[in-house]
C-alpha positions in Angstrom: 96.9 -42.3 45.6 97.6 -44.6 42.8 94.9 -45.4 40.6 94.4 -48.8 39.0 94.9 -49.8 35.1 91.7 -48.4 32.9 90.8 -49.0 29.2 89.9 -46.2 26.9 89.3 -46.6 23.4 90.4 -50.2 23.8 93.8 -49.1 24.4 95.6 -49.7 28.4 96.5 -46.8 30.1 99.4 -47.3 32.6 98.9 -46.7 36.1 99.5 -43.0 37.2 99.8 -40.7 40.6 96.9 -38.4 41.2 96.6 -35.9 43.9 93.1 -34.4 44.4 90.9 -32.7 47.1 91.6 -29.7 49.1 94.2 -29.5 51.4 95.4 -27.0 53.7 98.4 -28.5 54.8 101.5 -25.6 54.9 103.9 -28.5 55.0 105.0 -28.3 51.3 105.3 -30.9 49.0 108.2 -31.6 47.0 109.3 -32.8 43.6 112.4 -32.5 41.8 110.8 -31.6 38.3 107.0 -29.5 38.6 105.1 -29.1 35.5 102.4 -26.3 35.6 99.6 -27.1 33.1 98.3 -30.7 31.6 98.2 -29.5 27.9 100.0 -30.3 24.9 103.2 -28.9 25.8 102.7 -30.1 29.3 102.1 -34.0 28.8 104.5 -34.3 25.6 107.7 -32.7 28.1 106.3 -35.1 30.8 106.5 -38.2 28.0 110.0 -37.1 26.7 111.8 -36.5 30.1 110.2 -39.9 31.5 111.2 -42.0 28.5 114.9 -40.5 29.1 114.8 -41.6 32.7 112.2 -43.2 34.5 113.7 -41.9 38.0 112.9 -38.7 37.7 110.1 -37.4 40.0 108.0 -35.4 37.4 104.9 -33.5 38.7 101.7 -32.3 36.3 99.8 -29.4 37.5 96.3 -29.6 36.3 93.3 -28.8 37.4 91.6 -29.9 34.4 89.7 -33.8 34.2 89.2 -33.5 30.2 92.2 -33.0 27.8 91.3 -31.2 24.5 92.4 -31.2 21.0 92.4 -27.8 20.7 93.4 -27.7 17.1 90.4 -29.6 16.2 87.8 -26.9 17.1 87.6 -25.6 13.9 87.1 -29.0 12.3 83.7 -29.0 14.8 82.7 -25.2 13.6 82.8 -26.6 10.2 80.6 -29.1 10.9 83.2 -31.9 9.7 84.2 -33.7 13.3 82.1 -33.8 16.2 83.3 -32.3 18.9 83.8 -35.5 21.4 86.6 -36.8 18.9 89.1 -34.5 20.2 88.4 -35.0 23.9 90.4 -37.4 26.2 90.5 -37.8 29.6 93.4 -36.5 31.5 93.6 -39.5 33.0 94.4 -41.1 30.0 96.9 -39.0 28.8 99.4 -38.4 31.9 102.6 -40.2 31.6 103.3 -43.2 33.4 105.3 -42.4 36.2 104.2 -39.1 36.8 102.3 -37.9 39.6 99.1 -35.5 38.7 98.3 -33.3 41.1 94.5 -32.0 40.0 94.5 -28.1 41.0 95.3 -25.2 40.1 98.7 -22.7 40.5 98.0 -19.1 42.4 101.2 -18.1 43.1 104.3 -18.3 41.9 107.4 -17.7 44.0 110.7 -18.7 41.9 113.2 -16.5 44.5 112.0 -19.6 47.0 111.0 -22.2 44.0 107.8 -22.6 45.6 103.9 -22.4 44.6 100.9 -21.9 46.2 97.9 -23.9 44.7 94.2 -22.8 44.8 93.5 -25.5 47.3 96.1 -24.3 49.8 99.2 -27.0 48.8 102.6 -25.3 48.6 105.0 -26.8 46.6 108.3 -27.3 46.1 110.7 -27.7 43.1 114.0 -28.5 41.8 113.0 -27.5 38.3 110.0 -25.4 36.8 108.5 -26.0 33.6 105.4 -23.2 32.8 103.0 -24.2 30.4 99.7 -23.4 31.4 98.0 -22.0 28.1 96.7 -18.9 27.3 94.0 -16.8 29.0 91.0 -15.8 26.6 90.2 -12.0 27.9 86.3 -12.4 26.8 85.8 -9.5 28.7 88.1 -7.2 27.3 85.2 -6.8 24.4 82.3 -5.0 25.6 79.0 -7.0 25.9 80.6 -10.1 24.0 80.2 -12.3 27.6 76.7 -11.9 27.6 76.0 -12.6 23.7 78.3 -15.3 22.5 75.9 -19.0 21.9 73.2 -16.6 20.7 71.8 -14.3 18.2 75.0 -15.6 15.1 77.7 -14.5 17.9 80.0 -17.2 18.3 83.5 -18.0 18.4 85.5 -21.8 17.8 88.1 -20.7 20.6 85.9 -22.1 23.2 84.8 -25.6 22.9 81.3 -24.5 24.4 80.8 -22.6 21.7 82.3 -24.5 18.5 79.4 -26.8 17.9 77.3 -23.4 17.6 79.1 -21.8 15.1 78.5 -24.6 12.7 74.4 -24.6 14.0 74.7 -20.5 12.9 76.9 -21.5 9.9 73.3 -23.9 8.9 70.8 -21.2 9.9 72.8 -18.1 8.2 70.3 -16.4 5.7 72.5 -13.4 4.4 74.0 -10.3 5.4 77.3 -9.9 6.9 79.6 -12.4 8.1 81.9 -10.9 9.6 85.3 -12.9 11.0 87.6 -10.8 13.5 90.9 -11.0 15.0 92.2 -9.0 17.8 95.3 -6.5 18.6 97.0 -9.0 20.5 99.0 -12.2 20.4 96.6 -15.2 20.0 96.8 -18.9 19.5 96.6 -20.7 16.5 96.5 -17.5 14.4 94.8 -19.2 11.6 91.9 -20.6 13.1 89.9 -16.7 12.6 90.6 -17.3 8.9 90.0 -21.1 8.7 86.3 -20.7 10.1 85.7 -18.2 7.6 86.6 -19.7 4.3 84.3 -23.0 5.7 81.7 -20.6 6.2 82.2 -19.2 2.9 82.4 -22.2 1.3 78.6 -23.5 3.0 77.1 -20.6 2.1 78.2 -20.8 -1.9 76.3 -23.8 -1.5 73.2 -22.7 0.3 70.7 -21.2 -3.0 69.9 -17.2 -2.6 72.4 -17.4 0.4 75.6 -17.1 -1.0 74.7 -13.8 -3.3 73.0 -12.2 -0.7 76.0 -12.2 1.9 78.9 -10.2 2.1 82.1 -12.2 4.5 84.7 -9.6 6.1 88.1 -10.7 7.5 88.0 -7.6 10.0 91.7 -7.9 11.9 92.9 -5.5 13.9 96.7 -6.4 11.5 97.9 -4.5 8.8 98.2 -7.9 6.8 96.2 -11.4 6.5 99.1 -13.0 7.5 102.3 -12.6 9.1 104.5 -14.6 6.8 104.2 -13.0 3.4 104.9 -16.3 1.2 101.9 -17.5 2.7 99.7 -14.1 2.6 100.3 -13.9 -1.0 98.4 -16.8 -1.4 95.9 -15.9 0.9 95.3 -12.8 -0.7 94.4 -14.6 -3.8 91.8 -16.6 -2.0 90.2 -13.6 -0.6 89.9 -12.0 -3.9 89.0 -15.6 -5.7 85.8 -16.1 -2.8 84.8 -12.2 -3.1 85.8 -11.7 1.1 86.3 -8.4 2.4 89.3 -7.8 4.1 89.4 -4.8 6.9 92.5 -4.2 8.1 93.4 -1.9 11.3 89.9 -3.1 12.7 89.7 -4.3 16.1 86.4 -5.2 17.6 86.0 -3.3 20.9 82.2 -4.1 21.1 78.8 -6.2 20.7 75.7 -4.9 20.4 73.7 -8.2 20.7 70.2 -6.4 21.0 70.7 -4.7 17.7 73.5 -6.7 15.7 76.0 -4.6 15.6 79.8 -4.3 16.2 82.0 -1.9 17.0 85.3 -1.6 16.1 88.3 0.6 16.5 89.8 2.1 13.2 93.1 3.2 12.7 92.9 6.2 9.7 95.2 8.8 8.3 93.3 10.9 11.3 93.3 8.7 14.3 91.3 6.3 15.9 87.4 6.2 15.0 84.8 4.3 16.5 82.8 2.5 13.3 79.9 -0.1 13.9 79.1 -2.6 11.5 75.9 -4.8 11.1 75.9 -8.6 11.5 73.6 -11.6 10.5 76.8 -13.5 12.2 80.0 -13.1 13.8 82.7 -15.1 14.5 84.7 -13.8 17.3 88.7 -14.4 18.3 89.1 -12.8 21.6 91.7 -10.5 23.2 94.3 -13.4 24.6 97.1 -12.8 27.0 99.1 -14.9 29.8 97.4 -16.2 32.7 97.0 -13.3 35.4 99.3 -15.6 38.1 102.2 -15.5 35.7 101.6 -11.8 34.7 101.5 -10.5 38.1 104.6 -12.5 39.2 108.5 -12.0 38.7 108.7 -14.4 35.9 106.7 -12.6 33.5 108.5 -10.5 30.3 107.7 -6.8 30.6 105.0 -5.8 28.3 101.5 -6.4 28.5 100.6 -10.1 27.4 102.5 -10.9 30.6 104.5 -13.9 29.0 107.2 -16.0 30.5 110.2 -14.5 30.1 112.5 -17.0 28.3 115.3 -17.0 25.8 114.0 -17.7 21.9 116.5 -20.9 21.3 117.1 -22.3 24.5 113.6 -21.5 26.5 115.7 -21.3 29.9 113.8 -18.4 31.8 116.0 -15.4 31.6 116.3 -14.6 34.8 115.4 -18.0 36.6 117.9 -20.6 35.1 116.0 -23.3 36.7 112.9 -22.3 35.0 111.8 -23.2 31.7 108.6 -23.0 29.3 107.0 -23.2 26.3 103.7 -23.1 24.0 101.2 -20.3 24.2 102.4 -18.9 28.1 105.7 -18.6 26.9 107.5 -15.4 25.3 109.1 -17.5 22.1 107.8 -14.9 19.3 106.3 -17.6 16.7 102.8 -18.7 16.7 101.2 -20.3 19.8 100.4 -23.8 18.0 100.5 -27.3 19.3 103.0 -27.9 16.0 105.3 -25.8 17.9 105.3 -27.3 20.9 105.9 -30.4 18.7 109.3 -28.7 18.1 109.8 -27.0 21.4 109.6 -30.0 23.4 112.8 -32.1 22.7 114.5 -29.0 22.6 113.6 -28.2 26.3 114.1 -31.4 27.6 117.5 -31.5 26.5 118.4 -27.9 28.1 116.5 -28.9 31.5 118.5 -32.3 31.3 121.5 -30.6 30.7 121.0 -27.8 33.1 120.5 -30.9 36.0 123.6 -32.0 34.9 124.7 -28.6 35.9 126.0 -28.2 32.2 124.9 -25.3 30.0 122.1 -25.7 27.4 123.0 -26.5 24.4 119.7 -27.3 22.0 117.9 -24.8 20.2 115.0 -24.2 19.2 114.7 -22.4 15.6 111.2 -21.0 16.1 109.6 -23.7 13.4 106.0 -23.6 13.6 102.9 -24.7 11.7 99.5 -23.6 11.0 97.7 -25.9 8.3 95.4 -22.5 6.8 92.0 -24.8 5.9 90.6 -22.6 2.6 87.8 -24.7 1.8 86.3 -28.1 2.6 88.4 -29.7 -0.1 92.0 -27.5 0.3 94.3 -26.4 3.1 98.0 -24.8 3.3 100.3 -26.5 5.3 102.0 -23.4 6.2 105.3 -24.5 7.6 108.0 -21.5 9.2 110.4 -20.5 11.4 111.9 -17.0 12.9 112.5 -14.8 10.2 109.6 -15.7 8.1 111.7 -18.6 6.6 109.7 -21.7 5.1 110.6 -25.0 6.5 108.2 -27.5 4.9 108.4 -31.0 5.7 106.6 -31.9 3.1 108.7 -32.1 -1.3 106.0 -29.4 -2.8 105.6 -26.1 -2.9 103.9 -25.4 0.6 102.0 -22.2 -0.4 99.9 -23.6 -2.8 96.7 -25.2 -1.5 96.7 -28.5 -1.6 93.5 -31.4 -1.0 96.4 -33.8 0.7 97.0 -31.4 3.3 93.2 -30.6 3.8 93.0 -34.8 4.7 96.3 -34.0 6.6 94.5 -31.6 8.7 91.3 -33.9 9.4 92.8 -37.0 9.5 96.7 -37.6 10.1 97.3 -34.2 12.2 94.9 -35.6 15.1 96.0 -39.2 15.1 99.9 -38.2 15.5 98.4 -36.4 18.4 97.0 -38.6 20.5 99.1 -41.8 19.3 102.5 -40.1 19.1 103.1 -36.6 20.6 101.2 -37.0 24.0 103.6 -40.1 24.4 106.7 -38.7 23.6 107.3 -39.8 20.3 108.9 -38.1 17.5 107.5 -39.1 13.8 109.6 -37.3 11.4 111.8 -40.8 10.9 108.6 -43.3 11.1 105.9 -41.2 9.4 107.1 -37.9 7.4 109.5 -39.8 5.6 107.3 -42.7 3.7 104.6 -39.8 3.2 107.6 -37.8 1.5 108.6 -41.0 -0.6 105.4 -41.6 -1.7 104.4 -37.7 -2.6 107.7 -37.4 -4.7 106.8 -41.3 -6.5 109.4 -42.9 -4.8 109.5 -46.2 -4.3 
């Protein structure tokens, strides 16, 4: 059906396609280009290929009704945003001219490019885009289920729980914080970092809280951060704010009834269970690819279970009429909406071109972007590509921290977003440039 104009936040949203309600119907349903997933890397290829042509039939598999600012979930832990600014309705943010169809993808067939939805639909494509997000394996650490919104266990990478770490964040009254990131790929790899220097940074401020806690980055890296221009810095903040850092830890358990955690070690003689106490704990959780594209042919052979796609042109490797991107996909860079920013064009171009029965001939250069919050005042707008090269888009040094890009992250960061990204816009030309000119004093 085709719904009729609606207003939110006082802006018009176009008229859109939505599909809904069970159906059983083995007659499949077409469409030329299927997009699997409503996200950020879903709606922004949507918005790109239909502002290149209108005529192209473009379908958005979603289940979803609410479309989330994920990025913004540590701005809610930290008690600076509340948590409804970064939700829209997916409504609201699907393309005009593209049909949503409001369910969810079981299996995927790409020898007969054809899906099976939860609701019984098959479907039919010309062209495959896979973007469905990542799974968060909460299970995969023992007992965490049962305790997280309770007892200081918490974690910002669900937006149930976001709006209780900054309630524990308030109530904290010493002893360890501890902050952990898992042995597997994860999005935003910042965010386990971010929530802890806010934490840090309220507790300073809390009298006879501050010197009575001890904070501990326990990850289950050998590093605080992948790119090592950037973890230099980071290192310095560590040491400045008196955090722990525990490397080679990776929490396999939570002992809710008695605060503890358990973690696997990795020593000079193995693998050792150690538990450590907790007043709080901010878990990031195991991650990996949604079991429907793990267990089917277009997954990569290892065990995230990512789509298996070339690292410049994001053409599937063994598929050509299959592409992806952001946090499902196999591109090795950091699962961020910033890359998605950059994967986007990129992938329309190749699926354009590859219509065209031409070969693809964009590529992507792995550019990614995780602005590391270190404080309520300061933030690194950590900028790279593959290799561990820089790529700043900004005329300063970008591993210094910086209040500019702390407001960048609260304030400029979400309203490109919603007012640019989601619609298929670019802003480097518009936006970057006169923040550049005025940075360097230009006039």
């Amino acid at each position: 059906m085709t719904s009729s104009p609606q207003t939110v936040d006082s802006a018009p949203v176009p008229a859109l396609h939505l599909t809904t309600g069970a159906t059983h119907n083995p007659t499949p349903q077409h469409h030329r280009i299927v997009i699997v997933g409503g996200g950020a890397a879903g709606i922004t290829v949507a918005a790109q290929l239909l502002k290149r042509d209108r005529s192209l039939d473009v379908a958005i598999l979603e289940p979803s009704d609410k479309h989330d600012y994920q990025p913004g979930w540590t701005l809610v832990g930290g008690g600076i945003t509340p948590m409804e600014a970064f939700e829209r309705d997916e409504q609201a943010v699907i393309p005009q001219g593209a049909t949503w169809i409001q369910d969810t993808v079981t299996r995927l067939d790409p020898d007969q490019n054809t899906l099976i939805t939860a609701t019984g639909r098959r479907l039919t494509y010309d062209y495959l885009v896979l973007c469905p997000g990542i799974q968060i394996d909460w299970h995969l650490v023992k007992g965490l289920s049962a305790a997280l919104g309770k007892g200081g266990v918490t974690s910002n990478y669900s937006k149930d729980y976001a709006p209780y770490t900054w309630e524990t964040i308030q109530n904290f009254k010493g002893g360890n914080a501890l902050f952990t990131y898992p042995a597997t790929a994860i999005k935003c790899g910042g965010a386990p970092q971010k929530v802890m220097y806010l934490a840090d940074d309220a507790f300073k401020r809390k009298s006879g809280v501050g010197v009575n806690t001890t904070v501990m980055f326990c990850t289950a890296g050998n590093v605080i951060f992948g790119v090592p221009a950037y973890a230099a810095t980071l290192k310095q903040v560590v040491a400045r704010r008196g955090i722990i850092p525990r490397y080679q830890h990776n929490l396999t358990e939570i002992r809710s009834e008695v605060n503890e955690a358990v973690f696997e070690v990795t020593t000079e003689n193995g693998v050792e269970a150690v538990t450590v106490p907790y007043g709080m704990i901010h878990v990031t959780p195991p991650m990996s690819a949604p079991d429907v594209i793990k267990h089917s042919p277009l997954a990569v052979d290892d065990p995230g279970g990512w789509v298996d796609v070339h690292k410049t042109t994001l053409q599937h490797q063994r598929y050509p009429n299959v592409f992806s991107l952001g946090d499902a996909s196999s591109l090795p860079t950091s699962k961020t909406a910033a890359s998605v920013r950059k994967q986007a064009p990129v992938l329309v171009q190749n699926l354009l071109s590859v219509m065209q029965s031409h070969s693809p001939t964009a590529h992507y250069d792995g550019y990614t972007c995780c602005p590391l919050i270190t404080g309520y005042h300061s933030a690194i707008m950590a900028e790279f590509a593959y290799g561990n090269q820089l790529a700043p888009s900004f005329p300063m040094d970008p591993t210094q921290e910086r209040y500019s890009m702390f407001l960048a992250k609260v304030y400029v960061l979400p309203w490109l977003y919603w007012n640019r990204m989601l619609k298929g816009d670019g802003f480097e030309a518009d936006v970057l440039q006169p923040i550049n000119r005025l940075l360097r004093g230009d006039r």
